[in-house]
N, C-alpha and C positions, 0 to 999 in steps of 0.2 A: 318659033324660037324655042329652044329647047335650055331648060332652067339647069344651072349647075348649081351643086352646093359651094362652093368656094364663094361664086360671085354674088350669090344669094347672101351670102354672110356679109361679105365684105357691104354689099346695097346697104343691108337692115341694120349694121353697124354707122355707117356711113349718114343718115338718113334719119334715124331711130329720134333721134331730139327734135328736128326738123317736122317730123310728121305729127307731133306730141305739141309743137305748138302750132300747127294748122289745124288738130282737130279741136283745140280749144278756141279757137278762133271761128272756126264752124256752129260749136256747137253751144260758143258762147261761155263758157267756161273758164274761169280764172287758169287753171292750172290741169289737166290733161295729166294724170299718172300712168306710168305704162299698165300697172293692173289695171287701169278705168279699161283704157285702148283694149288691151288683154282680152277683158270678159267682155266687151261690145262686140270687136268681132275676132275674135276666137272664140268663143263659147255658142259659135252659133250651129257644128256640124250638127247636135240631134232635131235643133229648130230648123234646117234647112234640109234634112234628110239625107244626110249624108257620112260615109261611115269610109274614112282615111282608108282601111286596110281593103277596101274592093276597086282601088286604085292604083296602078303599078307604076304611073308617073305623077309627078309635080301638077303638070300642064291637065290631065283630065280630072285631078281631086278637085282645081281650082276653078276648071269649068263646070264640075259637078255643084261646086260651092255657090257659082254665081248664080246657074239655074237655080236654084235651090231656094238663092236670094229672089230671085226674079218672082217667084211662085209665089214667095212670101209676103213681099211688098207688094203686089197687083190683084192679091187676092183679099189684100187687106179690105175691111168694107167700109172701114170705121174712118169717111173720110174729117172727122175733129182731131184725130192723130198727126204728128209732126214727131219732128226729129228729135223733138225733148221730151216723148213722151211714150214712143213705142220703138223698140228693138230697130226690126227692119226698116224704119225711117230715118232713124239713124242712121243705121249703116249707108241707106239710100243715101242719104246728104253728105256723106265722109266718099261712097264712090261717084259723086258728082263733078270732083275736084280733081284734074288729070293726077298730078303729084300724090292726092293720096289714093288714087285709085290704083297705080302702078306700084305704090308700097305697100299695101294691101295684098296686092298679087305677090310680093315679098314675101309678107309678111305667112300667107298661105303656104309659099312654095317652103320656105323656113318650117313651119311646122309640119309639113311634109317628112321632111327630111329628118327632122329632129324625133318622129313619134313613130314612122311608117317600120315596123316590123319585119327584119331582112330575114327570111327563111335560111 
């Protein structure tokens, strides 16, 4: 599937409140702000090793992003860590959830688009 910006936009407009109250519902959370969402997972490209401009589409930043996730979470050791307590278990329990796992991928492919440096 290849990500356009239009539809990308229109999804995370579409969706954007919707996802805001699943992740407070996940994570237990009276109220879910889009900054909370924001720095959960957008703030995660240097903790996942991943750097937006050595990626020339949407679709491989955001598989660069999941590996990245994947590395993080499974490498974790510290298994007394959960979802309220450490980054990537977070994220873990937010892409557990088909719905926020496919806004997610949005929400990715959105700052893609929005940050990626056009030569």
């Amino acid at each position: 599937m290849t990500l356009e910006r239009n539809a990308v936009e229109k999804y995370f407009k579409d969706n954007k409140e919707k996802a805001l109250k699943k992740t407070s519902e996940i994570l237990k959370e009276e109220a879910t702000s889009w900054l909370s969402f924001n720095g959960t997972v957008g703030g995660k490209n240097r903790t996942y090793g991943v750097n937006l401009e050595e990626h020339n589409t949407p679709e491989s930043y955001i598989a660069a992003w999941m590996e990245g996730h994947n590395r993080a979470y499974y490498s974790d050791d510290h298994p007394s860590y959960n979802k309220f307590n450490r980054s990537s278990h977070t994220v873990h329990a937010l892409l557990q959830d088909d719905f926020l796992k496919e806004f997610i991928v949005i929400f990715l492919a959105r700052t893609y688009f929005n940050n990626k440096k056009v030569s």
